[in-house]
C-alpha positions as CSV (number, residue, x, y, z in Angstrom):
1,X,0.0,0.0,0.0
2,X,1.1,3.3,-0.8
3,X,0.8,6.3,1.4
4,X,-0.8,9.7,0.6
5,X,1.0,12.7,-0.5
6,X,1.5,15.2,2.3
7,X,-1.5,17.2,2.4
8,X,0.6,20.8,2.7
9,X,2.1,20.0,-0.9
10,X,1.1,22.5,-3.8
11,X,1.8,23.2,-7.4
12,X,4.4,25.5,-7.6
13,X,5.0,27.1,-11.1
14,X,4.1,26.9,-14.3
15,X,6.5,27.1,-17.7
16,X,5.1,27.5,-21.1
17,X,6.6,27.6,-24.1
18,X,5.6,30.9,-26.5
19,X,5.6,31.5,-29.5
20,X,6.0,35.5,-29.3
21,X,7.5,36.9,-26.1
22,X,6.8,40.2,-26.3
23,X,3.0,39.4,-26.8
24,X,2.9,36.9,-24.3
25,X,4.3,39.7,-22.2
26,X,1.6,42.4,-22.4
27,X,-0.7,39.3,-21.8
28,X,0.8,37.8,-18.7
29,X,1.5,41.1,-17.5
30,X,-0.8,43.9,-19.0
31,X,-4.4,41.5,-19.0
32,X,-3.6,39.6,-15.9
33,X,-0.9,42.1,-13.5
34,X,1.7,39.9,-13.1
35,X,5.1,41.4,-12.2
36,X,8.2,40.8,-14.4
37,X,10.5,39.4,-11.5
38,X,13.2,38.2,-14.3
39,X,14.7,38.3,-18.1
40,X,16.6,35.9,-19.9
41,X,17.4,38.1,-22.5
42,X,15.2,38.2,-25.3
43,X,14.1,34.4,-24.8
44,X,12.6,34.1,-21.1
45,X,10.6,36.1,-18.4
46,X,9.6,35.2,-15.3
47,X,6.4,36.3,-13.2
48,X,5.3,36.8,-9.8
49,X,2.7,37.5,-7.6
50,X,3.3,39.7,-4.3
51,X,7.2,39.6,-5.1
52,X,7.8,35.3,-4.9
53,X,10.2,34.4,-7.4
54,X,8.1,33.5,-10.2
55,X,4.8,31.9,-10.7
56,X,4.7,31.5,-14.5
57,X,7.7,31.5,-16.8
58,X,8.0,32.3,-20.4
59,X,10.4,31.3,-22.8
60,X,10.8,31.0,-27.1
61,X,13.2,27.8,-26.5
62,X,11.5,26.0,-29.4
63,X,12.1,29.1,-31.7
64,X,10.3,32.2,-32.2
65,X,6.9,32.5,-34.4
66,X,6.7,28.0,-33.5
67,X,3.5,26.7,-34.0
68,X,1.1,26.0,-31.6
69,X,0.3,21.9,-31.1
70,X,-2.5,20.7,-33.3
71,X,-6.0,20.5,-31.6
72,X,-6.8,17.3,-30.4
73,X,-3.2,16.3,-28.6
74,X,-2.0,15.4,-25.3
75,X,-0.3,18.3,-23.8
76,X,-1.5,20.9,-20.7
77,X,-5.4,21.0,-21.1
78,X,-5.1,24.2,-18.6
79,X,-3.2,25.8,-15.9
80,X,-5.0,27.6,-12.8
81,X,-4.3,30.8,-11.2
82,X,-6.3,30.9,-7.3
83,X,-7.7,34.3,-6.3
84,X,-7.6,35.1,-2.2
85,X,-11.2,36.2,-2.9
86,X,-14.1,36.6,-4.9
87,X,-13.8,40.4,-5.0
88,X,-10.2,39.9,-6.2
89,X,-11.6,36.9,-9.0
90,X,-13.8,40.2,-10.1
91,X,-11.0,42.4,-10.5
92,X,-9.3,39.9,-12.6
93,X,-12.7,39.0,-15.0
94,X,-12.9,43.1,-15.2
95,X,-9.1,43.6,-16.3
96,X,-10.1,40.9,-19.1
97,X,-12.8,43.1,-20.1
98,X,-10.9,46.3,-20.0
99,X,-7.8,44.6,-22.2
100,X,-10.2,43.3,-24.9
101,X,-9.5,39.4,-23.6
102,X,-12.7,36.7,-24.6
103,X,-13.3,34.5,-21.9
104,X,-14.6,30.8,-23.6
105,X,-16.5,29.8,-20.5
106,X,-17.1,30.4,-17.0
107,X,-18.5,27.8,-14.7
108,X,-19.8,27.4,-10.8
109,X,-18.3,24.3,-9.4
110,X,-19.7,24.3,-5.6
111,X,-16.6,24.1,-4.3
112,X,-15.0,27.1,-7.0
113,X,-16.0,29.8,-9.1
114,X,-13.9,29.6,-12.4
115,X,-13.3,31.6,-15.9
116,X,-12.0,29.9,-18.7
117,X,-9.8,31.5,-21.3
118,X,-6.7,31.2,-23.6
119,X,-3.0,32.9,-23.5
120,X,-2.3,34.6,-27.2
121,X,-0.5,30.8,-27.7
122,X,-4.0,29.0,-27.1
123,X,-2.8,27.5,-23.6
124,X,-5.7,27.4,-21.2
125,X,-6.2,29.1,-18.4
126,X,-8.2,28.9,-15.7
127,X,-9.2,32.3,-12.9
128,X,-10.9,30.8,-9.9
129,X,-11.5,31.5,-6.4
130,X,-12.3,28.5,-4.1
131,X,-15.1,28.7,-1.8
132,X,-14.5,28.2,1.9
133,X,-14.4,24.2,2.5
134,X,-17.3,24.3,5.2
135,X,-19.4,25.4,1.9
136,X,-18.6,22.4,-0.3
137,X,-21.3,20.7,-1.6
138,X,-21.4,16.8,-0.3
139,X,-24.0,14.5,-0.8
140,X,-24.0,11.2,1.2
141,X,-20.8,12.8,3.4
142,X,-18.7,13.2,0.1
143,X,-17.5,15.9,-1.9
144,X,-20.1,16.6,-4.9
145,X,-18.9,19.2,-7.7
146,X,-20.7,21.2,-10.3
147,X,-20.8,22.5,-13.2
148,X,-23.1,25.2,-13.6
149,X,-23.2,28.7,-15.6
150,X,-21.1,31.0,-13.6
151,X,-23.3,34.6,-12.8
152,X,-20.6,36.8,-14.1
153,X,-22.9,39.7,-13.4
154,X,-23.1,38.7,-9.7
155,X,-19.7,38.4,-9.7
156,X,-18.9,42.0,-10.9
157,X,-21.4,43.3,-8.2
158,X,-18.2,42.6,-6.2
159,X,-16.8,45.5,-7.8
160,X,-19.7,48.1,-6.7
161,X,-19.6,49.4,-3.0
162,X,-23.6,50.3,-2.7
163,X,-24.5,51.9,0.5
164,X,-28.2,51.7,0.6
165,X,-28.0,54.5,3.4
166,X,-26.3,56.9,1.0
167,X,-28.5,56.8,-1.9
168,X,-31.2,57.3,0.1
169,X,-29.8,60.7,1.5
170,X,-28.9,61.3,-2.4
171,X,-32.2,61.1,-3.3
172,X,-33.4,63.7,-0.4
173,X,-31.4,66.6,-1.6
């Protein structure tokens, strides 16, 4: 029998080969705000969150202007970046928005709340914000995930501070 993986173990980073650095790089750090921690010249760039060392990495290894893998191979289906909130996973589906990026999907899982898009190199990738574990659906004591439509306006209500005490004294004057 073999034993289970320590349960404080996490994914650390992701590395992706592009195909255009430069556009990957207003992407990764324009639409989504990630901080360029590091350059490998004109072939690499590393980015972070909050100042760790990097997060995702970048690099035109396989040559620049390489094709993307056909449709319909193995290879990374998507990679996920967590939110610390649902306010915050509003910020991020706003900056989409505001930068012009289509989203292809957006899905309530119970236990998440997830947008689906792709890089300019057609890698998937996934915004989410898990909900607090006490929340988790179960049926019959175990975990039971979704997939339901994601109410993307709902989520940007995150965005909107409404005081109903205020705009009543708005309306008085």
């Amino acid at each position: 029998m073999t034993s289970a993986i320590h349960p404080e173990v996490r994914i650390g980073h992701v590395h992706l080969t592009v195909s255009n650095l430069e556009r990957a790089l207003q992407f990764y750090r324009d639409a989504l705000g990630f901080e360029i921690t590091q350059r490998y010249g004109s072939s690499a760039i590393f980015f972070s969150a909050g100042g760790y060392h990097h997060h995702i990495a970048l690099n035109t290894w396989a040559g620049e202007g390489a094709p993307q893998p056909p449709p319909g191979r193995t290879g990374l289906y998507h990679f996920a970046i967590l939110y610390p909130s649902r306010r915050e996973l509003a910020r991020a589906f706003k900056r989409l928005f505001d930068h012009g990026v289509a989203i292809e999907g957006a899905s309530d899982h119970g236990v998440s709340e997830a947008i689906y898009l792709r890089d300019p190199d057609g890698n998937g990738v996934e915004l989410y914000r898990d909900r607090p574990r006490d929340e988790w659906p179960r049926v019959g004591g175990r975990l039971h995930m979704t997939t339901r439509p994601l109410d993307l306006d709902g989520l940007l209500a995150e965005l909107h501070d409404f005081d109903p005490k205020r705009e009543t004294s708005l309306e008085e004057h």
